[in-house]
C-alpha positions as CSV (number, residue, x, y, z in Angstrom):
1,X,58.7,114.3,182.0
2,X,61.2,115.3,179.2
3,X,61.9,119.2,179.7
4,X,61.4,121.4,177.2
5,X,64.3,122.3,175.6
6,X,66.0,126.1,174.9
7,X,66.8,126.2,171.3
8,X,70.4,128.5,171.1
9,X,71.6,129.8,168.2
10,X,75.7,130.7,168.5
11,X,76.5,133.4,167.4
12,X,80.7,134.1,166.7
13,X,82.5,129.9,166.6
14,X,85.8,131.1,168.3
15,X,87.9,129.9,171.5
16,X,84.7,131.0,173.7
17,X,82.4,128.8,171.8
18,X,84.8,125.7,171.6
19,X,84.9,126.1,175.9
20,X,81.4,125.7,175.7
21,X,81.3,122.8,173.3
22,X,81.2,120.0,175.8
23,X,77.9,122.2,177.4
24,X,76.1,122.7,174.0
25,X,76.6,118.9,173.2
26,X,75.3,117.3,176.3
27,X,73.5,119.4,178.6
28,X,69.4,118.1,178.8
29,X,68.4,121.5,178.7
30,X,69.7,122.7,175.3
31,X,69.2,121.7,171.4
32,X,71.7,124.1,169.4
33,X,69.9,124.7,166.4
34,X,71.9,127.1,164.6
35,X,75.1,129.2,164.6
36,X,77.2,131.8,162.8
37,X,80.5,132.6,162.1
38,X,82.5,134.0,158.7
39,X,85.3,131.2,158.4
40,X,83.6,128.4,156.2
41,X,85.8,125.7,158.2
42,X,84.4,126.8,161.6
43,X,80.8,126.6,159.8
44,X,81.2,123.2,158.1
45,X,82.7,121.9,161.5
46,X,79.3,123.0,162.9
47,X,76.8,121.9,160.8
48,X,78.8,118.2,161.7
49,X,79.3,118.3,165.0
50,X,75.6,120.0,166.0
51,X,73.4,118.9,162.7
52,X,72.4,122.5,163.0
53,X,72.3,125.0,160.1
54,X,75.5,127.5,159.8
55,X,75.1,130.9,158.3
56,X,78.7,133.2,157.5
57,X,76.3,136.3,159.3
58,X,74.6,137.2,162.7
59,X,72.0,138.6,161.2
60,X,70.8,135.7,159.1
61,X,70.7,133.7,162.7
62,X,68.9,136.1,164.6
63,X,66.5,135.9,161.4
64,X,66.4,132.3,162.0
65,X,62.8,131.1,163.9
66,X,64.5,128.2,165.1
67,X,66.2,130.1,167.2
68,X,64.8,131.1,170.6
69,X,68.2,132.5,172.4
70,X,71.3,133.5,170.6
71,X,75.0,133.0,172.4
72,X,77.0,135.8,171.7
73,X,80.9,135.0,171.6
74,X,81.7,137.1,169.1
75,X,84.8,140.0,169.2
76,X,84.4,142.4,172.3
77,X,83.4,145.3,169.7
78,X,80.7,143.6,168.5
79,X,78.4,142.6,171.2
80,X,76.2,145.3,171.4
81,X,75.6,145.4,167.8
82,X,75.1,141.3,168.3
83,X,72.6,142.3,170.6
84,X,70.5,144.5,169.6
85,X,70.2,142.2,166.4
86,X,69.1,139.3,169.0
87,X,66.8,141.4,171.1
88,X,65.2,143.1,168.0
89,X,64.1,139.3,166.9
90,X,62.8,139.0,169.7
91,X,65.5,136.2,171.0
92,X,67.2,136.0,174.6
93,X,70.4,136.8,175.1
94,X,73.8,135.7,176.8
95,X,76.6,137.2,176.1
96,X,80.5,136.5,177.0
97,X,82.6,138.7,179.0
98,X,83.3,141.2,178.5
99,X,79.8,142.6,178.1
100,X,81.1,145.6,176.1
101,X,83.9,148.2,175.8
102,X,81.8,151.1,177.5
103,X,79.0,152.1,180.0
104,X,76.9,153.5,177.3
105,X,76.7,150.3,175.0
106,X,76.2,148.6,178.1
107,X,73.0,150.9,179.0
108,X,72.3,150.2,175.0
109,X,72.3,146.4,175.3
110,X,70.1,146.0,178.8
111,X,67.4,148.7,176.8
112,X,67.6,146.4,173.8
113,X,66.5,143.6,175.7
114,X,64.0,145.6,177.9
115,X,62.6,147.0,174.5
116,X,62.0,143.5,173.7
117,X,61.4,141.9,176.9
118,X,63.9,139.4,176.6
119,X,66.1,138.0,179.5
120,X,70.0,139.0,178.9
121,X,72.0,137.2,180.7
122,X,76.0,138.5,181.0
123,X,78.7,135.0,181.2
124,X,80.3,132.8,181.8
125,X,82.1,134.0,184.3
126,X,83.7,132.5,187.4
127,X,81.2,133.7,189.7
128,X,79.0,131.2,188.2
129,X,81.3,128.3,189.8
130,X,79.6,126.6,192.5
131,X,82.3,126.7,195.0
132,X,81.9,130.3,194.8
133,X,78.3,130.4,195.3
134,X,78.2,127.7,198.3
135,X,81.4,130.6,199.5
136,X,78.8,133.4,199.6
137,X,76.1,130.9,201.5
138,X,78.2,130.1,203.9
139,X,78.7,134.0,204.6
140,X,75.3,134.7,204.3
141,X,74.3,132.1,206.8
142,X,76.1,134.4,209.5
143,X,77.8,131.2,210.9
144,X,81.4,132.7,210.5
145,X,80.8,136.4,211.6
146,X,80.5,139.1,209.4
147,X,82.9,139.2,205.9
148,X,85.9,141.4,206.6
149,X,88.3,141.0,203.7
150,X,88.8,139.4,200.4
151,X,92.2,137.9,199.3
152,X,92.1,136.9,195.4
153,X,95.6,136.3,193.4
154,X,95.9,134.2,190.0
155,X,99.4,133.8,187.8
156,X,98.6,132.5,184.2
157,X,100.4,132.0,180.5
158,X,96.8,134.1,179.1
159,X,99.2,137.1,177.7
160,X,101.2,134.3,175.7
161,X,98.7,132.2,173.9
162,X,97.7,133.0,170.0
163,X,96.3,136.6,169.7
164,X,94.7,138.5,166.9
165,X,95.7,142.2,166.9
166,X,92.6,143.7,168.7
167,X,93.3,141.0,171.3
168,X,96.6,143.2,172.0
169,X,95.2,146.3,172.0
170,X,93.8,147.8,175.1
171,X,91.5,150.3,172.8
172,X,89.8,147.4,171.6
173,X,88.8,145.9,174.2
174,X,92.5,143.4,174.6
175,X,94.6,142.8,177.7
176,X,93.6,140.8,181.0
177,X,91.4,144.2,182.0
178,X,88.9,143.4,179.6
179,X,89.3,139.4,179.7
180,X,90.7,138.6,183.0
181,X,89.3,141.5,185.4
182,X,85.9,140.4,184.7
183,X,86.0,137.3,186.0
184,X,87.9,138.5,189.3
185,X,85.6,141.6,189.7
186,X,82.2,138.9,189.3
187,X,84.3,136.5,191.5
188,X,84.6,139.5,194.4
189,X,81.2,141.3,193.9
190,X,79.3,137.6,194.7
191,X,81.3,137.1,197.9
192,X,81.5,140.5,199.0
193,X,77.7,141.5,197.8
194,X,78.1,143.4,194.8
195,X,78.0,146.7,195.9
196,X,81.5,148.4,195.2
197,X,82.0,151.9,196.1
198,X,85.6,152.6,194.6
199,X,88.4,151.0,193.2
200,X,92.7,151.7,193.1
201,X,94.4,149.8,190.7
202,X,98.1,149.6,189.1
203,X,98.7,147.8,185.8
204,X,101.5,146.8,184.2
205,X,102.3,146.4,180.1
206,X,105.8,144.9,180.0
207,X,106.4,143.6,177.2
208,X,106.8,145.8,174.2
209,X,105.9,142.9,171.8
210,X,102.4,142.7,173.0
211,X,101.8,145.8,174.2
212,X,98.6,146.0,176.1
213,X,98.1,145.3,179.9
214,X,99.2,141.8,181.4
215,X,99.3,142.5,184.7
216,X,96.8,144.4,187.7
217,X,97.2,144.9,191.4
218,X,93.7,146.5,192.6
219,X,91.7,147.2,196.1
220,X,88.2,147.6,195.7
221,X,86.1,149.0,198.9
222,X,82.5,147.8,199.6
223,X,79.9,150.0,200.8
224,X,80.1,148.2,204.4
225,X,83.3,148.8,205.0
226,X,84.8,145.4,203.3
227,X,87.8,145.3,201.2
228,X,89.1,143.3,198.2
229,X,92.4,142.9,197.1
230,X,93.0,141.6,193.3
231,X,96.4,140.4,191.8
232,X,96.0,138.9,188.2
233,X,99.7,138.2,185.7
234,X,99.4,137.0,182.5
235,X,102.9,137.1,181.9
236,X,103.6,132.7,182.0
237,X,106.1,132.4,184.3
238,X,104.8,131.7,188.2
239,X,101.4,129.5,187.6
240,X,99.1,129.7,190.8
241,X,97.4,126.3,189.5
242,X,100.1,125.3,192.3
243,X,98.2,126.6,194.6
244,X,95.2,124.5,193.2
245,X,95.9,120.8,193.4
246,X,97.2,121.5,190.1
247,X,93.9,121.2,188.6
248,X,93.4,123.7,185.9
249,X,90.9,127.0,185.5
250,X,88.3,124.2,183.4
251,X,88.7,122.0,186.3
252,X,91.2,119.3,184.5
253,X,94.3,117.8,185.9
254,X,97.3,120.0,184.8
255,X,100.5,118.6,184.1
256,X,103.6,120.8,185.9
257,X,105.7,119.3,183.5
258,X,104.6,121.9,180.7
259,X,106.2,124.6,182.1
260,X,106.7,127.2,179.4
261,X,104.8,125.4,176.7
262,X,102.3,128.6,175.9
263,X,105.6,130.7,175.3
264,X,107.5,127.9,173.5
265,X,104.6,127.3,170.9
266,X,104.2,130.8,170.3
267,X,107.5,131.1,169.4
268,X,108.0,128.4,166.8
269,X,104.8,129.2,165.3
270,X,105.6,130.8,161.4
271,X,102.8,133.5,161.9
272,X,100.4,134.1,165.3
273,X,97.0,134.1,163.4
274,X,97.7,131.0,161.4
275,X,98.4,129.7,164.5
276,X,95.4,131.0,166.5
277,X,93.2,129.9,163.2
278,X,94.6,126.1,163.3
279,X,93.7,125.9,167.3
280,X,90.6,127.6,166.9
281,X,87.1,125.9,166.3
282,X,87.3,123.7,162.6
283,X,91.0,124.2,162.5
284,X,93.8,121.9,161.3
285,X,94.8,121.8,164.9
286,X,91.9,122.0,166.8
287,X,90.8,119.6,169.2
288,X,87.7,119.0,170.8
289,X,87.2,118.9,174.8
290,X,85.3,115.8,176.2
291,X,83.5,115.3,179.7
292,X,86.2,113.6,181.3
293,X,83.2,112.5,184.0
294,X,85.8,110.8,186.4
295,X,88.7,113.7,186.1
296,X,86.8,116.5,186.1
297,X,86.8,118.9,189.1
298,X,84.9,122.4,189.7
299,X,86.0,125.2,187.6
300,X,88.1,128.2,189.8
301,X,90.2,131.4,188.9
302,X,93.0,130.9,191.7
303,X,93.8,130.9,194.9
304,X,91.0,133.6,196.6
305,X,90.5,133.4,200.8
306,X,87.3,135.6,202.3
307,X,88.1,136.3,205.6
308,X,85.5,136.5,208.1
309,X,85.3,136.9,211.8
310,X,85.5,133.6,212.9
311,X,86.7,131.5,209.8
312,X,88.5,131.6,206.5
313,X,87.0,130.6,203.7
314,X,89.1,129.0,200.4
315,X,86.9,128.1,197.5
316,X,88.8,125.1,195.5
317,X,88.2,122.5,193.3
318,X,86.7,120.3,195.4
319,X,84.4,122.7,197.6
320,X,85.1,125.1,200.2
321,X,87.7,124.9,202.6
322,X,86.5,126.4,206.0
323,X,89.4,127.3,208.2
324,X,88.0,128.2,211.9
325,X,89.1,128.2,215.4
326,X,89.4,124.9,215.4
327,X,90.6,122.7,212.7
328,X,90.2,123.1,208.8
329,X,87.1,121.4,207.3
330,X,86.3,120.8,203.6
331,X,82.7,121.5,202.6
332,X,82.5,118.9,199.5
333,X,81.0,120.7,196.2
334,X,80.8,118.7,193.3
335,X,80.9,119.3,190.2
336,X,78.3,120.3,187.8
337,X,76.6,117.4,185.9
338,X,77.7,119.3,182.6
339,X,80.4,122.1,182.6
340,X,78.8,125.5,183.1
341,X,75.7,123.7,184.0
342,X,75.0,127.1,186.4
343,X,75.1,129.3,183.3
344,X,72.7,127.7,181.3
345,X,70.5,126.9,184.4
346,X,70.6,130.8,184.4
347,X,69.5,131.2,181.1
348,X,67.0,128.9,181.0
349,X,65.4,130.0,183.7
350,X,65.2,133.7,182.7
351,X,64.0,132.8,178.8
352,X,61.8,129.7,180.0
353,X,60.6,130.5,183.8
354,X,60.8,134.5,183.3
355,X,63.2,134.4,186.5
356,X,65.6,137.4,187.1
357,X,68.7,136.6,186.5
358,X,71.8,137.3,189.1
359,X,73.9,138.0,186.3
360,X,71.7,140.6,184.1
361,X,72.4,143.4,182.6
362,X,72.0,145.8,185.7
363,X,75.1,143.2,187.1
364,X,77.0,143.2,183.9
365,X,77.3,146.8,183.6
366,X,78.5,146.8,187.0
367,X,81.4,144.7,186.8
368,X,82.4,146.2,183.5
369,X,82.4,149.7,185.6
370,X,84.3,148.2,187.9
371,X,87.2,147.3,185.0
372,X,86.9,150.6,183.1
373,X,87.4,152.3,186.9
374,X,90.6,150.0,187.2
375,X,91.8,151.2,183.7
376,X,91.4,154.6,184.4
377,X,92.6,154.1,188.5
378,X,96.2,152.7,186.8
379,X,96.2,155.5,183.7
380,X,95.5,158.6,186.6
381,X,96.9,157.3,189.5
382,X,94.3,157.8,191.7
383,X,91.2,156.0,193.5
384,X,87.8,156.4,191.2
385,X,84.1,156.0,193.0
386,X,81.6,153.7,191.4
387,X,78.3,155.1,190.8
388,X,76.1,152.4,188.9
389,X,76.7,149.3,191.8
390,X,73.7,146.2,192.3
391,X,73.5,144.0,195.3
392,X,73.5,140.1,194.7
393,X,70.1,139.3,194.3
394,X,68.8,136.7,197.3
């Protein structure tokens, strides 16, 4: 029997919705009926690609009764005002990472939705890759002893790849603590359970040009005595993709040969936001992602290693690598059907099934405490406790 389908509006047709394009076209679970965004080339390029109606505002979709869930990818500033919009239509909600730029418009979105009763749902992030997930089973199954320590490190060119303003500016929600840390801090709370009871973090802003954070070193303690260490650079010189069969953070082949090719753009471009605009979604220059069935591999965010009693574990690309007494074993994972198949699984299963979802509210306000305690760890120079922790739900 066909499924019945979740209809999503899009709210915001930037670089977080053209990720998700290959999802929204194909996955059997979704019809995208409408979407908004203010540049009339990203709507046109909609309205083609989707045969879905394009309004310029997010209010005129969440006004749409098409609609029964709205994606929110717009700005960071914006997503509790996105939200409330959503939950006060009475539509479901999933929202990109960040989930906002402060505890308190966190509490405001997961009230919206409660208000409504509507399922929010906080991603994509990494956490969602199945590699991680079949890392925390294996844990959970007790067969390699007790979790003792996480490991997680990732090099990357994201500092150096077309930015508008805000994306520089710490204030408003730019720099890899907002963007990257998320991802990390969902990555670590899965494995390690989710309760975090303090974090210590340096960060590091070195070049004056684009002057918000590109670089963390944190350790993040869990209420059972485990301990995380996080290393994230932005800054495109060492790529840990190395690391990772060379197969990128989407789970494409990467070419080594590009060395330098984020930086080298950047620099011939005439002006940064023209050339952001011509890359992004409906631009001159932008170009959209396919399957890639036979190429694809599973998602990651770098080399990570849980270390257990009697075994390593390595989530990759191709599963989990189990390193015990022994010998090293690969537990195969594939790869989702359709890319972030787990997030939409999520939300249709929260908006259609009424199931909690792992990555709600409670969760997203927890990892974004977890990043605003990393911020102000780095800024004070000292270790900050974390009040407002969730376990992984079973």
């Amino acid at each position: 029997m066909t499924p019945h389908k979740l209809r999503l509006g899009v709210a915001g047709l930037g670089k977080a919705f053209s990720l998700m394009v290959p999802t929204f076209l194909h996955h059997p679970l979704l019809a995208i009926t409408a979407g908004a965004d203010p540049r009339e080339e990203a709507r046109k390029r909609f309205a083609e690609d989707f045969s879905a109606r394009a309004f310029a505002t997010v209010q005129e979709l969440c006004a749409e009764p098409s609609v029964d869930a709205v994606y929110i990818s717009t700005p960071h500033q914006l997503h509790v005002e996105h939200a409330r919009l959503a939950a006060e239509a009475g539509k479901h909600i999933l929202v990109e990472k960040p989930m906002a730029l402060s505890l308190a418009e966190c509490r405001a979105m997961i009230e919206a939705a409660r208000t409504a009763k509507v399922a929010l749902v906080v991603g994509h992030s990494h956490s969602f890759d199945a590699p991680i997930r079949r890392t925390r089973e294996i844990i959970a199954s007790g067969k390699v002893g007790r979790l003792r320590m996480i490991t997680a490190l990732n090099f990357t060119d994201f500092l150096y790849r077309p930015r508008r303003p805000e994306e520089l500016d710490t204030g408003k929600g730019g720099g890899v603590l907002f963007n990257q840390a998320p991802h990390h801090i969902d990555v670590v709370r899965l494995i390690g359970g989710g309760r975090v009871t303090s974090v210590r973090c340096f960060a590091g802003a070195w070049d004056r040009a684009r002057p918000t954070e590109g670089a963390y070193s944190a350790t993040l303690t869990f209420a059972d005595g485990v301990h995380a260490s996080l290393t994230y650079s932005g800054y495109a010189h060492f790529d840990s993709d190395e690391f990772c069969e060379w197969v990128a953070e989407s789970g494409r082949p990467k070419d080594p040969k590009r060395y330098g090719a984020t930086r080298r753009s950047l620099g011939e471009a005439r002006a940064e936001l023209d050339l952001k605009g011509a890359q992004n979604y409906g631009g001159a220059a932008y170009k959209a992602m396919g399957l890639d069935e036979g190429a694809r591999l599973n998602p990651h965010f770098g080399l990570l290693i849980a270390s257990c009693e009697r075994a390593d574990l390595r989530p990759t690309p191709r599963g989990v690598m189990i390193y015990g007494d022994d010998a090293p074993v690969l537990d195969p994972v594939p790869p989702p059907r359709v890319p972030r198949d787990e997030v939409i699984t999520e939300l249709y299963d929260a908006a259609i099934h009424g199931k909690p979802p792992l990555h709600g509210g409670e969760w997203g306000l927890a990892t974004m405490e977890a990043c605003f305690a990393m911020l102000a760890s780095a800024r004070e120079g000292r270790e900050i406790a974390l009040e407002h922790q969730t376990e992984v739900s079973p």
